[in-house]
PDB file of N, CA, C and O in Angstrom:
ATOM      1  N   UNK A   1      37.981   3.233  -6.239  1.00  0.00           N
ATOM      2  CA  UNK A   1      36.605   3.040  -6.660  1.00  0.00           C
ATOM      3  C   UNK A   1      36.600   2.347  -8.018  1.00  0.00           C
ATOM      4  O   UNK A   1      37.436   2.736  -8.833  1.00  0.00           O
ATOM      5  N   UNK A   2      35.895   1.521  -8.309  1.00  0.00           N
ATOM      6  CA  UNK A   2      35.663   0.931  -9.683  1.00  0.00           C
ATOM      7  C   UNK A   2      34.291   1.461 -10.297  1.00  0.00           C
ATOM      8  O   UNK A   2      33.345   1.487  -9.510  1.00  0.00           O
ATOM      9  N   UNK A   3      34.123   1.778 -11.270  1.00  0.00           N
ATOM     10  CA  UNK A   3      33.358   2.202 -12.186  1.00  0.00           C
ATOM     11  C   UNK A   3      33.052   1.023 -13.424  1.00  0.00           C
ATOM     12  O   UNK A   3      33.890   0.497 -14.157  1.00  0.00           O
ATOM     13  N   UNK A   4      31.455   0.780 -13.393  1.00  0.00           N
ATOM     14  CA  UNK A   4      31.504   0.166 -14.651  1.00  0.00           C
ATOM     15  C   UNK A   4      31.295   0.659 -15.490  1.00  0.00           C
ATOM     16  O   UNK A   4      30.268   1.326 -15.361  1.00  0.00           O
ATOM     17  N   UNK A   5      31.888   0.758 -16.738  1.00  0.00           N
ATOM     18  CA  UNK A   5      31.731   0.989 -17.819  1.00  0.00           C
ATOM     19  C   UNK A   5      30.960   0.521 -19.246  1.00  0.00           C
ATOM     20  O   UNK A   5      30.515   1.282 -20.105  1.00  0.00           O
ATOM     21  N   UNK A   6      30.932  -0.990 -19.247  1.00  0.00           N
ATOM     22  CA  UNK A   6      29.820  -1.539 -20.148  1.00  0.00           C
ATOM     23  C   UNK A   6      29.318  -2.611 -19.894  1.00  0.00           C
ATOM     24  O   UNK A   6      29.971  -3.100 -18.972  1.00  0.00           O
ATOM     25  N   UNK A   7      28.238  -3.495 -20.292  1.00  0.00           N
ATOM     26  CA  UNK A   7      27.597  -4.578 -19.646  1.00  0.00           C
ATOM     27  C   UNK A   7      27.272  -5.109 -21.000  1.00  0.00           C
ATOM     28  O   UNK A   7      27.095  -4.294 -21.905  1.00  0.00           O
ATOM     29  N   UNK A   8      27.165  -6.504 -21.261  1.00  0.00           N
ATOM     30  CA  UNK A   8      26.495  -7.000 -22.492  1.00  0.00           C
ATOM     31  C   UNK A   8      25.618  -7.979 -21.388  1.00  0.00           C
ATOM     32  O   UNK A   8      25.974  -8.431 -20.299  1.00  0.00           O
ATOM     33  N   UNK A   9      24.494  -8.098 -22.031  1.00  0.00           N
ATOM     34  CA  UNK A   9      23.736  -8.938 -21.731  1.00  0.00           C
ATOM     35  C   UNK A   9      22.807  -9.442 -22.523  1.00  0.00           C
ATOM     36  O   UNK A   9      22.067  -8.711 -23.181  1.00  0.00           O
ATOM     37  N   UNK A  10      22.731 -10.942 -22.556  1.00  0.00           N
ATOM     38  CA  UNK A  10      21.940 -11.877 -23.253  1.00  0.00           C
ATOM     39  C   UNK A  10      20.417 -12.484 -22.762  1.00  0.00           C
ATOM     40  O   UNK A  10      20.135 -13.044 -21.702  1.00  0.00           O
ATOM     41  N   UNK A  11      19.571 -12.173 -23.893  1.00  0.00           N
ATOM     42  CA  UNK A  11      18.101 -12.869 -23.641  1.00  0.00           C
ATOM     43  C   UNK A  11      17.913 -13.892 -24.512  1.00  0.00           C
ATOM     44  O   UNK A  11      18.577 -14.101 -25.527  1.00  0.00           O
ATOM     45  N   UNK A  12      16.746 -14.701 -23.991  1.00  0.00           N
ATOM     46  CA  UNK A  12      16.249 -15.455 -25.278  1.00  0.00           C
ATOM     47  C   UNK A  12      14.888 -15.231 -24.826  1.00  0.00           C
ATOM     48  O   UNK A  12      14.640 -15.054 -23.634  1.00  0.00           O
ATOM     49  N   UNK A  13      14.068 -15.232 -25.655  1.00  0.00           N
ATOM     50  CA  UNK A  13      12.771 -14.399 -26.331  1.00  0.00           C
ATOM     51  C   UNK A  13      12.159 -15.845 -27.504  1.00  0.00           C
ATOM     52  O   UNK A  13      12.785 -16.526 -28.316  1.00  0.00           O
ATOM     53  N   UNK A  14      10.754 -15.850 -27.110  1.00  0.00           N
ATOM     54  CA  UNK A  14      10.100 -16.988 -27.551  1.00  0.00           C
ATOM     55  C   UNK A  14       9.635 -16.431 -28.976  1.00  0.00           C
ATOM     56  O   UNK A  14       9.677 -17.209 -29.928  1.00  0.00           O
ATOM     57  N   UNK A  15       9.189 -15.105 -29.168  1.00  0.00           N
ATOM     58  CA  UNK A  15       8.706 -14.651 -30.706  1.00  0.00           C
ATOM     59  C   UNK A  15       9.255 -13.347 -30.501  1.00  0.00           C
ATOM     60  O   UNK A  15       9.651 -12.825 -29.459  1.00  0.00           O
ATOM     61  N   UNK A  16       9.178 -12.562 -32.592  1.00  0.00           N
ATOM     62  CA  UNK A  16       9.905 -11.506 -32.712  1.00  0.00           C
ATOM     63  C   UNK A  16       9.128 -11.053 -31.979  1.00  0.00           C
ATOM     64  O   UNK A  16       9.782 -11.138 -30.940  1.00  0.00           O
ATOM     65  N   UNK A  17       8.057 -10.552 -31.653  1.00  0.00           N
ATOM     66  CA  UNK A  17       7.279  -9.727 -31.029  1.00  0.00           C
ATOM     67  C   UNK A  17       7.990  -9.239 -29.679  1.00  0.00           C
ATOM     68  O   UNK A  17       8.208  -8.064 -29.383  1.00  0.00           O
ATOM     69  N   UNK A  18       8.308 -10.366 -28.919  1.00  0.00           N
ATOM     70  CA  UNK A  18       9.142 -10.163 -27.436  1.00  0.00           C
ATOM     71  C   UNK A  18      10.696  -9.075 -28.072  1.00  0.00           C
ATOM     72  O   UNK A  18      11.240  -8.008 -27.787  1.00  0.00           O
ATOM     73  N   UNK A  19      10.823 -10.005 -28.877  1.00  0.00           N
ATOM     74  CA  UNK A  19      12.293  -9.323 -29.221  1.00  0.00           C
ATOM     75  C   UNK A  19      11.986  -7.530 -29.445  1.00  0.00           C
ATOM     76  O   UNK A  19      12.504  -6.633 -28.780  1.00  0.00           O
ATOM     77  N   UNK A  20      11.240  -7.413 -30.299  1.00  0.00           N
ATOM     78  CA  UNK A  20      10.736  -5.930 -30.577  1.00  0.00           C
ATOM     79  C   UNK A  20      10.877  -5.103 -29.448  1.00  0.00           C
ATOM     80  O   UNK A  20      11.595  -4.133 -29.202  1.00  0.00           O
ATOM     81  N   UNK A  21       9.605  -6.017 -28.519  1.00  0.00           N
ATOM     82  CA  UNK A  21       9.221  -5.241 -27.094  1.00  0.00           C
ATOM     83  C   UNK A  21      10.337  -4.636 -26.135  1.00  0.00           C
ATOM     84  O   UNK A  21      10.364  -3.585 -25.494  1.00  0.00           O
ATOM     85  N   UNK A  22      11.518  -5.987 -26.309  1.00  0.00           N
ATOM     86  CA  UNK A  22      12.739  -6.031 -25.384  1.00  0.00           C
ATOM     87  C   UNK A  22      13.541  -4.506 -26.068  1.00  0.00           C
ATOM     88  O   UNK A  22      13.913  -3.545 -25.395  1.00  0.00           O
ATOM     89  N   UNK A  23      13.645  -4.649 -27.480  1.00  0.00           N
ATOM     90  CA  UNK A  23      14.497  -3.094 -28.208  1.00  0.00           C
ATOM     91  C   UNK A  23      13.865  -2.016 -27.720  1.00  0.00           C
ATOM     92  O   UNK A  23      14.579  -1.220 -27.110  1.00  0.00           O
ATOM     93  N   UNK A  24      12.543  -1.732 -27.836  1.00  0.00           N
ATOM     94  CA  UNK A  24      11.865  -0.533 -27.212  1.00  0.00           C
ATOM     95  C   UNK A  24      12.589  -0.346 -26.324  1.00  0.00           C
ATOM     96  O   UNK A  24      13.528   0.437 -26.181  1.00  0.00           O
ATOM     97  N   UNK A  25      11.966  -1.392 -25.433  1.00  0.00           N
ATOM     98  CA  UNK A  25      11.978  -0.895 -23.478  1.00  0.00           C
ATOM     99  C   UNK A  25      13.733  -0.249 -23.323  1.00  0.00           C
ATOM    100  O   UNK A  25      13.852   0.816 -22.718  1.00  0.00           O
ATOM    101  N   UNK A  26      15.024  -0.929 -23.884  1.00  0.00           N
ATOM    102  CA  UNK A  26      15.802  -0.704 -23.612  1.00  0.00           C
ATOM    103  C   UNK A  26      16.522   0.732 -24.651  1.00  0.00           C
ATOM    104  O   UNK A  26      17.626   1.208 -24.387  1.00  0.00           O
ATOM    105  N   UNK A  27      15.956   1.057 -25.399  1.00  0.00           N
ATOM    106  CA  UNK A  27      16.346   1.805 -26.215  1.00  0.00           C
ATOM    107  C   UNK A  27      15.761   3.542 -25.224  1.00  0.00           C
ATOM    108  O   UNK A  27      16.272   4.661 -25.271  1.00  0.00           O
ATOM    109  N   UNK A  28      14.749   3.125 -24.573  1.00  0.00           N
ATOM    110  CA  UNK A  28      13.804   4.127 -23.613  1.00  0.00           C
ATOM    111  C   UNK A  28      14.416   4.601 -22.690  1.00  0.00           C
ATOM    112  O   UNK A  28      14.085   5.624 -22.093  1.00  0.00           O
ATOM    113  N   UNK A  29      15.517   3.826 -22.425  1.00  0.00           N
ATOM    114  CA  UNK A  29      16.402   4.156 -20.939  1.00  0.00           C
ATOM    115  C   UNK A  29      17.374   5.079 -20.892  1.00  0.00           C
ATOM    116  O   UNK A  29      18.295   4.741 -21.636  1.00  0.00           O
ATOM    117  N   UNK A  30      17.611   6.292 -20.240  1.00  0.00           N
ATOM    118  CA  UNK A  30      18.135   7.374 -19.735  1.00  0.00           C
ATOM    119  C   UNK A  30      19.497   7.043 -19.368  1.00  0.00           C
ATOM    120  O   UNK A  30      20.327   7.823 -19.835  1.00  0.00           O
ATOM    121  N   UNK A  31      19.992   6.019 -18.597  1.00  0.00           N
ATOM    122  CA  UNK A  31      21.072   6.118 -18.116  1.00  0.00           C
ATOM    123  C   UNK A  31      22.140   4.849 -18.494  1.00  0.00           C
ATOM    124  O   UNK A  31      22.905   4.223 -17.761  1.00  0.00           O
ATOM    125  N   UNK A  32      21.867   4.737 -19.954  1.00  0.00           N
ATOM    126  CA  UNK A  32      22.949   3.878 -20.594  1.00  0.00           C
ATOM    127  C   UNK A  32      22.626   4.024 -21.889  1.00  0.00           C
ATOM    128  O   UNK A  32      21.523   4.466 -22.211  1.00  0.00           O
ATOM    129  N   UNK A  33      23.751   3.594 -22.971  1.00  0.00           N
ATOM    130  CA  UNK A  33      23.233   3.735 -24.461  1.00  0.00           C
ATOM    131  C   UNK A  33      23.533   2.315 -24.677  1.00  0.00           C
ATOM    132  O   UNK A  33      24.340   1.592 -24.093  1.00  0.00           O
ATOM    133  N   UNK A  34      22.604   2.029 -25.771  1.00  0.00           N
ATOM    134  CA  UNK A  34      22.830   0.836 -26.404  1.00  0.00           C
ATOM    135  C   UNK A  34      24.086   0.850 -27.841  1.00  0.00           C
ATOM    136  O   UNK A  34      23.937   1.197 -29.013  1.00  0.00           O
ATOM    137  N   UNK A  35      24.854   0.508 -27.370  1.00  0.00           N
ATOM    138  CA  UNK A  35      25.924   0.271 -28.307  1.00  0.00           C
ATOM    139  C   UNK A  35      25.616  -0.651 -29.556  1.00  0.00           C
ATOM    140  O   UNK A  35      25.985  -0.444 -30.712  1.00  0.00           O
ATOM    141  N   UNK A  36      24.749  -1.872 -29.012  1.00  0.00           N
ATOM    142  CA  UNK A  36      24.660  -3.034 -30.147  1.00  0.00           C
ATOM    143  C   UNK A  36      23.510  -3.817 -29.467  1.00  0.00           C
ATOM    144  O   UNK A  36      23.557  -4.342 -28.354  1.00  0.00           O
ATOM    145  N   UNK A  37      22.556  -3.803 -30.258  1.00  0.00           N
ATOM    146  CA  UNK A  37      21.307  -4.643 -30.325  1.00  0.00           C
ATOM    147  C   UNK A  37      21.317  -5.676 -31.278  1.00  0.00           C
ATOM    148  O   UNK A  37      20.736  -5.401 -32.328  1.00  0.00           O
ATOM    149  N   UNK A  38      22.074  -7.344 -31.148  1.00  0.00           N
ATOM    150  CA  UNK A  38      21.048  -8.502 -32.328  1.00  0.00           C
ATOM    151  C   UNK A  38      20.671  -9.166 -31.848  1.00  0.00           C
ATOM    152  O   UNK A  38      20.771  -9.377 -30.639  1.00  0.00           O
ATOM    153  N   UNK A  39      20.097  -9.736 -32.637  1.00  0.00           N
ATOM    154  CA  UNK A  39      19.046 -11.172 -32.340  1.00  0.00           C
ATOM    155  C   UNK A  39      19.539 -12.324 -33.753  1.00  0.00           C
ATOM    156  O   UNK A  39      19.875 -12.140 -34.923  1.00  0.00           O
ATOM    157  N   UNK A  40      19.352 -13.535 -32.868  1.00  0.00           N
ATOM    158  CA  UNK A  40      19.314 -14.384 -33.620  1.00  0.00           C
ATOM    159  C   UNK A  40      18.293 -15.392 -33.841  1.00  0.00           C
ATOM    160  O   UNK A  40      17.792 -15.582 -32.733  1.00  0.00           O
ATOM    161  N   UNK A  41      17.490 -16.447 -35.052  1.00  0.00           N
ATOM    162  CA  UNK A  41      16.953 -16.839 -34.670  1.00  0.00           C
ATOM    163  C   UNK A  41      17.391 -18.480 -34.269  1.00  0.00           C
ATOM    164  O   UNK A  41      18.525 -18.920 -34.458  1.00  0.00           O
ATOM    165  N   UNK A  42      16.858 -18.855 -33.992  1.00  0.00           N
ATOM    166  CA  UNK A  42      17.452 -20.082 -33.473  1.00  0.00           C
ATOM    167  C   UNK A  42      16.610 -21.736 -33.176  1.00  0.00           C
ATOM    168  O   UNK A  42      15.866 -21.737 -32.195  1.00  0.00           O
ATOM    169  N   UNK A  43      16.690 -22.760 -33.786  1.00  0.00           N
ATOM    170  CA  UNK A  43      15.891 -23.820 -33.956  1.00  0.00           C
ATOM    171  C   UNK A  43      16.472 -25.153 -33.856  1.00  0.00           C
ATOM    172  O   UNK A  43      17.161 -25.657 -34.743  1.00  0.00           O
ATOM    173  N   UNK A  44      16.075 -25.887 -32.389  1.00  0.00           N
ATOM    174  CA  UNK A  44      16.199 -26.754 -31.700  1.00  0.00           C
ATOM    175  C   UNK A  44      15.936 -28.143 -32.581  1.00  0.00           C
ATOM    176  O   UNK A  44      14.956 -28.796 -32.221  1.00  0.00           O
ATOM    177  N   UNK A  45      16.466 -28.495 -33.345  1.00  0.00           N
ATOM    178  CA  UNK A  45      16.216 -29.543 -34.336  1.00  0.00           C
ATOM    179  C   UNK A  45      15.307 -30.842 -33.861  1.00  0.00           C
ATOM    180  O   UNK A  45      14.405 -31.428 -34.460  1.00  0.00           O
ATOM    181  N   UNK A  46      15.899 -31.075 -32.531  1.00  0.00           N
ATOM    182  CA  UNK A  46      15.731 -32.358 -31.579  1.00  0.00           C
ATOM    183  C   UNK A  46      14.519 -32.336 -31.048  1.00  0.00           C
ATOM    184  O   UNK A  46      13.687 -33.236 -30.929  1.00  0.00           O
ATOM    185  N   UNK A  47      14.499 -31.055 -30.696  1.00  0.00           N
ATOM    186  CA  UNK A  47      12.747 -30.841 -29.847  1.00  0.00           C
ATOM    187  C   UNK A  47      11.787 -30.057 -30.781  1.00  0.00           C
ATOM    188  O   UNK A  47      10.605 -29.835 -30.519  1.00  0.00           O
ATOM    189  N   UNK A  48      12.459 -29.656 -31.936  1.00  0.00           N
ATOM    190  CA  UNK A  48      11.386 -28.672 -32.770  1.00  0.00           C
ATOM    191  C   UNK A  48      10.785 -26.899 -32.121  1.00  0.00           C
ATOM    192  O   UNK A  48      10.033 -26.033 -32.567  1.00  0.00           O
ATOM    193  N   UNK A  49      11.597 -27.056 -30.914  1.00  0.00           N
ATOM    194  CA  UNK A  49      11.533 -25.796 -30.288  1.00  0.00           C
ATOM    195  C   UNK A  49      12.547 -24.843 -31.073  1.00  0.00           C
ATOM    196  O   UNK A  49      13.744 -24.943 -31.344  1.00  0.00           O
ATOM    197  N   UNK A  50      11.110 -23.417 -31.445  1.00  0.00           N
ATOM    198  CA  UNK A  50      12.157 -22.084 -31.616  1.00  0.00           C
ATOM    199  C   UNK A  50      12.227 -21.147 -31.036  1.00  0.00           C
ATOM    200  O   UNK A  50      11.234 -21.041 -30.317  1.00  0.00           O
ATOM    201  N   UNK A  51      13.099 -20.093 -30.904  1.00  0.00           N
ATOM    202  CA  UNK A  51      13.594 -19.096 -30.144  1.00  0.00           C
ATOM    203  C   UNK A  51      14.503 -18.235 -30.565  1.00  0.00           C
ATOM    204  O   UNK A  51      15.352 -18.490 -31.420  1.00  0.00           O
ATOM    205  N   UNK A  52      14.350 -17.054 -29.916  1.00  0.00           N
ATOM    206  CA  UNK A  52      15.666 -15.831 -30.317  1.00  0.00           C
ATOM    207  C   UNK A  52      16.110 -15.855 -29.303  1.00  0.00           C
ATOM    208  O   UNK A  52      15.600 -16.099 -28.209  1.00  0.00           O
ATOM    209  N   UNK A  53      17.186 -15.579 -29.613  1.00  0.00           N
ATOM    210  CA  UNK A  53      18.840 -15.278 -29.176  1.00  0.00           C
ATOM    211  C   UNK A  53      18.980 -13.403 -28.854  1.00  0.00           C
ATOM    212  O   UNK A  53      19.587 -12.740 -29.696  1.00  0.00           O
ATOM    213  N   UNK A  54      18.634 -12.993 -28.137  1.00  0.00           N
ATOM    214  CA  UNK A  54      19.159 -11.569 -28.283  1.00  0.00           C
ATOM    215  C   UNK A  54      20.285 -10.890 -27.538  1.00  0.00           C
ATOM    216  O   UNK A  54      20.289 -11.219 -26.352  1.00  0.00           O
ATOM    217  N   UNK A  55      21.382  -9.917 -27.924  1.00  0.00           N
ATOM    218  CA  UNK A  55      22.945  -9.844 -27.307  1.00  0.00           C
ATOM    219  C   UNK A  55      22.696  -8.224 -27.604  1.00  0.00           C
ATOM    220  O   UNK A  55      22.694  -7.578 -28.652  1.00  0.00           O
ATOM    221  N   UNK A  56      22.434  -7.766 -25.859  1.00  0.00           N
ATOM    222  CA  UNK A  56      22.328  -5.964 -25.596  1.00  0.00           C
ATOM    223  C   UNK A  56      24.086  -5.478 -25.267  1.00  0.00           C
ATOM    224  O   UNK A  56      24.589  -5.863 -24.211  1.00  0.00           O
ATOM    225  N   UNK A  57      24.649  -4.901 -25.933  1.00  0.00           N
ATOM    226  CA  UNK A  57      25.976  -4.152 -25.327  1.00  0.00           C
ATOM    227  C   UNK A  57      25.275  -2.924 -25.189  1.00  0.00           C
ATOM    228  O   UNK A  57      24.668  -2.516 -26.179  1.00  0.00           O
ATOM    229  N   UNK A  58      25.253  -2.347 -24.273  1.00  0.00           N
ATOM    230  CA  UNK A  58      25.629  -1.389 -23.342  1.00  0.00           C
ATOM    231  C   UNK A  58      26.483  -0.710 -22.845  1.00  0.00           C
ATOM    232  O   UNK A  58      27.357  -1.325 -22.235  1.00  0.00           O
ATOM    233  N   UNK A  59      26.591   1.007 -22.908  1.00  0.00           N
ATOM    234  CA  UNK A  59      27.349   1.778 -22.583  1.00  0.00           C
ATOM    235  C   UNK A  59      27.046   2.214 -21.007  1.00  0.00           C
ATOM    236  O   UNK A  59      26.051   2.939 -20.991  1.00  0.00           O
ATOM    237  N   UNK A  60      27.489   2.041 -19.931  1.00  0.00           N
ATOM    238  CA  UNK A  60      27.297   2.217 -18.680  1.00  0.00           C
ATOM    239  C   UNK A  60      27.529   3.504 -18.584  1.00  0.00           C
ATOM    240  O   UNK A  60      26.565   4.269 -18.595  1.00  0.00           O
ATOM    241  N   UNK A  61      29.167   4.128 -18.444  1.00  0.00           N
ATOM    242  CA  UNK A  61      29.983   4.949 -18.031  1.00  0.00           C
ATOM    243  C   UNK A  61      31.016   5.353 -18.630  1.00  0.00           C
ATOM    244  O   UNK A  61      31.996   4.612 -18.554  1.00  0.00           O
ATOM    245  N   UNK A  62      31.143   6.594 -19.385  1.00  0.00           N
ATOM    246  CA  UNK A  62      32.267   6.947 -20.092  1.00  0.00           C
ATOM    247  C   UNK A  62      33.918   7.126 -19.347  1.00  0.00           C
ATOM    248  O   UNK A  62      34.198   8.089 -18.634  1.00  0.00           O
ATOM    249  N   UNK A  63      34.691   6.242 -19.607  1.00  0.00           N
ATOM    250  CA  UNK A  63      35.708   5.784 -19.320  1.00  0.00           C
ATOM    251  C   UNK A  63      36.262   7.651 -18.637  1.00  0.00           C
ATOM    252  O   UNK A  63      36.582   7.645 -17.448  1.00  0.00           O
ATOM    253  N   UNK A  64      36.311   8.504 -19.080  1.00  0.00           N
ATOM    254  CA  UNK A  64      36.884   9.635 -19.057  1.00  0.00           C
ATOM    255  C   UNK A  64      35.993  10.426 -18.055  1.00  0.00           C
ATOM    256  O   UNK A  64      36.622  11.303 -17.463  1.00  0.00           O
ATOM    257  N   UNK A  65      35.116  10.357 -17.834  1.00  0.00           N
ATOM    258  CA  UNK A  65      33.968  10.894 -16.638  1.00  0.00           C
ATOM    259  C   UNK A  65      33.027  10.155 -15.875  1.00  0.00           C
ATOM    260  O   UNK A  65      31.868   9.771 -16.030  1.00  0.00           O
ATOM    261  N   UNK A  66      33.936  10.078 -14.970  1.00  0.00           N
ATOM    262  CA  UNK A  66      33.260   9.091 -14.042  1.00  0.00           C
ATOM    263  C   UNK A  66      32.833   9.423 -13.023  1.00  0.00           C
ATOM    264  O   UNK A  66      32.899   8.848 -11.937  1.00  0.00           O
ATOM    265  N   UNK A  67      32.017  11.073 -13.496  1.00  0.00           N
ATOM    266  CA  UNK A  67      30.951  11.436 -12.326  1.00  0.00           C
ATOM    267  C   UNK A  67      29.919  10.667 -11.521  1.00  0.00           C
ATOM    268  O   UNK A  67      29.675  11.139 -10.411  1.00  0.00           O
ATOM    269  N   UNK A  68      29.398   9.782 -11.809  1.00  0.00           N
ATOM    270  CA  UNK A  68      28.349   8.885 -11.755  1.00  0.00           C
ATOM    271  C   UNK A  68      28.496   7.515 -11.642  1.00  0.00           C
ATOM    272  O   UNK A  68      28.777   6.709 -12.528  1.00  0.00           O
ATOM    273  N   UNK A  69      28.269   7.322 -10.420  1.00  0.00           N
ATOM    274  CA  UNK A  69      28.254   5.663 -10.026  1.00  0.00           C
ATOM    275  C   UNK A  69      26.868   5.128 -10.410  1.00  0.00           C
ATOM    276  O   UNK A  69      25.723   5.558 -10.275  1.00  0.00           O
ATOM    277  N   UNK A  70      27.568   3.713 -11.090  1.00  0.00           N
ATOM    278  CA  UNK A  70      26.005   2.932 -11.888  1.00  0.00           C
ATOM    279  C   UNK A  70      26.341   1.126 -10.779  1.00  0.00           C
ATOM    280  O   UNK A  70      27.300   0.354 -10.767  1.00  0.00           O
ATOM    281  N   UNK A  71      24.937   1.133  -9.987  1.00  0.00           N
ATOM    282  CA  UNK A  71      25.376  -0.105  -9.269  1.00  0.00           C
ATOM    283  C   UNK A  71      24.267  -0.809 -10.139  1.00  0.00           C
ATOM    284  O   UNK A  71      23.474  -0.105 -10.764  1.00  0.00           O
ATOM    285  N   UNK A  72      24.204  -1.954 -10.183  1.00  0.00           N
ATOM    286  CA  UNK A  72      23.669  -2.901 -11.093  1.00  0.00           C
ATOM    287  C   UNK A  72      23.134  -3.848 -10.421  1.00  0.00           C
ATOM    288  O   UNK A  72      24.081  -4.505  -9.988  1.00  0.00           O
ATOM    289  N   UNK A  73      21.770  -4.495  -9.938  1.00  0.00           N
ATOM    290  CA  UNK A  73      21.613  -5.672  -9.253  1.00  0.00           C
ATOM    291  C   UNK A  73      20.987  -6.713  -9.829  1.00  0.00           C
ATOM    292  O   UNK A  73      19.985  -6.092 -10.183  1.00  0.00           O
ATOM    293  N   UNK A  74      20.871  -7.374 -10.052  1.00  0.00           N
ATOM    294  CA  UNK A  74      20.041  -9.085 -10.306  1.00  0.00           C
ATOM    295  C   UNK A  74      18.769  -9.336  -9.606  1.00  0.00           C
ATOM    296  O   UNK A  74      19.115  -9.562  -8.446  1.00  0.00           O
ATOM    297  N   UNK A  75      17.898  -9.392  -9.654  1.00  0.00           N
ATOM    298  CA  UNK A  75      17.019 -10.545  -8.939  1.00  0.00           C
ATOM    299  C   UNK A  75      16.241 -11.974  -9.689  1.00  0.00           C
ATOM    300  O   UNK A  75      15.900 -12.195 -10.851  1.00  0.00           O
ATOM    301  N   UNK A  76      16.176 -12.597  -8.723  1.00  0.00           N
ATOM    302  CA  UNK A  76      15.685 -13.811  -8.911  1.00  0.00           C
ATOM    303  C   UNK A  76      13.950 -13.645  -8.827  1.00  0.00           C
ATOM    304  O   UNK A  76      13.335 -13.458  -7.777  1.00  0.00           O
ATOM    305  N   UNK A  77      13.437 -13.741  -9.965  1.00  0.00           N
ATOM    306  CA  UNK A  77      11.461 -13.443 -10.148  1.00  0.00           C
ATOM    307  C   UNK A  77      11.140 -15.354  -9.706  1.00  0.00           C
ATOM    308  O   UNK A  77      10.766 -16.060 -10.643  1.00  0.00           O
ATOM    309  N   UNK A  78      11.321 -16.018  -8.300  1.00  0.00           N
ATOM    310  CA  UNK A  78      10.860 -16.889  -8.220  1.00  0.00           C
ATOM    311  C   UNK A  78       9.012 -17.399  -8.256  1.00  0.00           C
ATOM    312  O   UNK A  78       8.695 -18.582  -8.130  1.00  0.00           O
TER     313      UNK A  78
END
């Protein structure tokens, strides 16, 4: 059986406001800890477009108790 153990995952977020919203929602969640929350900001010189950068590490599953299977899925919001 494989067990995951941590996930990082990256957003980009149009204002701090999103960024804020995004720390809440994930800080709210029961069945993982947030290891590391940043943001960066970030400015498209060429197009004058700005944006954040945000990088969630995540604690899935403690390496030593691996009572608990965490399956993880994707979807596509077409």
């Amino acid at each position: 059986m494989k067990y995951l153990l941590k996930n990082t995952e990256t957003y980009r977020g149009d204002t701090l406001t999103e960024v804020e919203k995004l720390r809440n929602e994930v800080e709210e969640s029961n069945w993982y800890s947030v290891d590391s929350f940043t943001y960066a900001y970030k400015e498209n010189k060429k197009t004058g477009e700005n944006y954040y950068l945000v990088t969630i590490k995540k604690g899935i599953t403690d390496e030593k108790e691996t009572e608990r299977y965490i399956k993880i899925s994707y979807e596509i919001d077409a």
